[in-house]
C-alpha positions as CSV (number, residue, x, y, z in Angstrom):
1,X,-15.2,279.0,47.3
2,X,-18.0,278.9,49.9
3,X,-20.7,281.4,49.5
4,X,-21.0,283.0,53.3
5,X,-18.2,285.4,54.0
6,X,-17.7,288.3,56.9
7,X,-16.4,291.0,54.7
8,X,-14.5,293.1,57.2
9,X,-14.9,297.1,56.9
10,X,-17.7,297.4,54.8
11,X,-20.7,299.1,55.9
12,X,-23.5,300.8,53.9
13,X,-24.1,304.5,54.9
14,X,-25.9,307.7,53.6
15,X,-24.3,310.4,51.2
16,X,-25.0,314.0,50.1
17,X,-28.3,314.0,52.8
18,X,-30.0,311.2,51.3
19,X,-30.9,308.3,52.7
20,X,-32.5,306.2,49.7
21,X,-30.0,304.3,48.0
22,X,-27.6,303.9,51.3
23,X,-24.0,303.7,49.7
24,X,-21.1,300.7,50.1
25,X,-18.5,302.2,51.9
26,X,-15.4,301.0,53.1
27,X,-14.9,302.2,57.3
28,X,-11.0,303.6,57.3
29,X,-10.5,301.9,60.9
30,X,-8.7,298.5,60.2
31,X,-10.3,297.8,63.8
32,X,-14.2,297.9,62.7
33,X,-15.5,294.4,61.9
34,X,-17.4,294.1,58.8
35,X,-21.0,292.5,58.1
36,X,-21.8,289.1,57.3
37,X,-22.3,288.9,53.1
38,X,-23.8,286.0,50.9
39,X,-22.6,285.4,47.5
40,X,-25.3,284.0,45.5
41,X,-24.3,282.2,42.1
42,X,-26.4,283.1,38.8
43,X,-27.8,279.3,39.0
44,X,-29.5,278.9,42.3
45,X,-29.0,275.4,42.4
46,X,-25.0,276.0,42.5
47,X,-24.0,276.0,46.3
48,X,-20.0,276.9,45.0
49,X,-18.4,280.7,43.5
50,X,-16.8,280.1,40.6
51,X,-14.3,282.9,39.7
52,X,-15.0,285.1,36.9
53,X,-18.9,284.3,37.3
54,X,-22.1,286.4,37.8
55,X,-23.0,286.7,41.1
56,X,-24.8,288.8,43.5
57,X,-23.7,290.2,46.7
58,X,-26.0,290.8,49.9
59,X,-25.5,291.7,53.5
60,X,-27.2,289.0,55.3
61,X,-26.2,290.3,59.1
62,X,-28.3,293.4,58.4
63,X,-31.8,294.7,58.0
64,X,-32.9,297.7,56.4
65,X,-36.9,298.2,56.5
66,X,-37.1,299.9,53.1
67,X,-34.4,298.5,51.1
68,X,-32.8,295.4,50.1
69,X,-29.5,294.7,51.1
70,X,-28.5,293.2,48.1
71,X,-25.6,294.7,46.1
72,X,-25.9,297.0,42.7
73,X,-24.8,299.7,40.5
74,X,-26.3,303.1,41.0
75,X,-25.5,305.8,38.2
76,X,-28.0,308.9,39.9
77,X,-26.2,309.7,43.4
78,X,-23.4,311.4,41.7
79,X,-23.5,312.2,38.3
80,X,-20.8,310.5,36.0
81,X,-19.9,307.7,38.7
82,X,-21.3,304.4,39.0
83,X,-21.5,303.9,42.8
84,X,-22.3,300.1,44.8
85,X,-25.0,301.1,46.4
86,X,-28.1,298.7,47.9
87,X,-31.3,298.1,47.1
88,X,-30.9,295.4,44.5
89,X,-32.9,292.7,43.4
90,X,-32.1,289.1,44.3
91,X,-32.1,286.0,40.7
92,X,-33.9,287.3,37.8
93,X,-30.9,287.5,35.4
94,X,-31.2,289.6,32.4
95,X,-31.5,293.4,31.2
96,X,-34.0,294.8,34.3
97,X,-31.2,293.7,36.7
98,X,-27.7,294.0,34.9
99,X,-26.9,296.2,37.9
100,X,-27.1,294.1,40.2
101,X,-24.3,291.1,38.8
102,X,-20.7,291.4,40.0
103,X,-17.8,288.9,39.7
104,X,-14.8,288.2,41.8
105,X,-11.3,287.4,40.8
106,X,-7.6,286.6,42.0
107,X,-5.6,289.8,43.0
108,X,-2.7,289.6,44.1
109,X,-2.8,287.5,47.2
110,X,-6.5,288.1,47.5
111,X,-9.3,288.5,45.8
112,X,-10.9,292.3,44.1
113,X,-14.8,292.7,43.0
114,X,-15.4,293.4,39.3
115,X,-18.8,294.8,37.6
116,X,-19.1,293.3,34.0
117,X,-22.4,291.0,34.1
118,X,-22.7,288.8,31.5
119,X,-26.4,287.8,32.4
120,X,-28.1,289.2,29.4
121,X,-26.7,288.3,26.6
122,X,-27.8,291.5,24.1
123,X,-26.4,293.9,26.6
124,X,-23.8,295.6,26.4
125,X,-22.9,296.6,29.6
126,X,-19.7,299.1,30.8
127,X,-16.8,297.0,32.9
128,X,-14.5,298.1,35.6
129,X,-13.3,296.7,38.9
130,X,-14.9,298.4,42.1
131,X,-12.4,300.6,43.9
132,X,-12.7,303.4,46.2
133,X,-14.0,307.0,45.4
134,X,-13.8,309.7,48.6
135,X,-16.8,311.3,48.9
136,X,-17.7,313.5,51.4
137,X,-15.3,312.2,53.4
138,X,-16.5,308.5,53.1
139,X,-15.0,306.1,51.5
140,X,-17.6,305.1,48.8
141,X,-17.4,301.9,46.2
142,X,-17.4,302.6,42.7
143,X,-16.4,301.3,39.2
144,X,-13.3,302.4,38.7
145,X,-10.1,301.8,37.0
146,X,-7.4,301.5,39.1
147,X,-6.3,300.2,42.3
148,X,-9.4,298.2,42.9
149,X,-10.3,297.6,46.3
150,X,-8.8,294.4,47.9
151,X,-10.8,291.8,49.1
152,X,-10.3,289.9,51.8
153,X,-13.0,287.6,53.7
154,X,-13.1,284.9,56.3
155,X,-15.8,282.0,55.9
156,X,-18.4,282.7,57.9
């Protein structure tokens, strides 16, 4: 598996009047074209996704002047959900950046995200696959149970 992708109907927006973290959302329209995303593999050396390894994920067609655009896990939006949001941090494996480490696997006859890092090995950190939570009308990514979102990309 390459590590460029468009990831189609994804875009990052703003919840609850807050602009800082922007959210993951999935756009409802099956007609809106996604933004480009990067996979990057916990070794920086490896060029290939492996299923079922650490990775991060970042919007690379995008700019946002006071965030990153790199995927994580954000527990203070809305209390008791762990939302994708942006504004993670790029390498640096371990405890300070567990958020930010996500997996992909087979589903069904694509593929579906998963949050359970393994990058620091004394952590202990909660698992779940990233689904879809509605939230104020806006289709937010979150760790969730089931269905998990299906993901389907095109090299790009």
């Amino acid at each position: 598996m390459y590590n460029k992708f468009k990831d189609y109907r994804l875009q990052v927006a703003s919840i609850r009047n807050r602009t800082n973290p922007l959210v993951v959302c999935q756009n409802a329209h099956d007609s809106v074209i996604g933004v480009n995303v990067q996979f990057s593999p916990v070794d920086p050396k490896e060029n290939t996704i492996r299923l079922s390894t650490d990775m991060n994920v970042k919007f690379t067609s995008m700019e946002i002047s006071d965030s990153s655009t790199v995927r994580r896990i954000n527990t203070e939006l809305v209390p008791e959900r762990y939302l994708v949001t942006i504004g993670g941090v790029e390498g640096n494996p371990g405890r300070g950046t567990l958020g930010n480490w996500f997996n992909i696997d087979k589903y069904e006859d694509a593929y579906k995200l998963v949050y359970c890092p393994v990058v620091c090995e004394t952590c202990r950190p909660f698992c779940g696959e990233i689904g879809v939570l509605e939230e104020n009308g806006k289709r937010v990514l979150f760790v969730g149970r089931d269905p998990p979102l299906k993901v389907t990309s095109q090299k790009a």
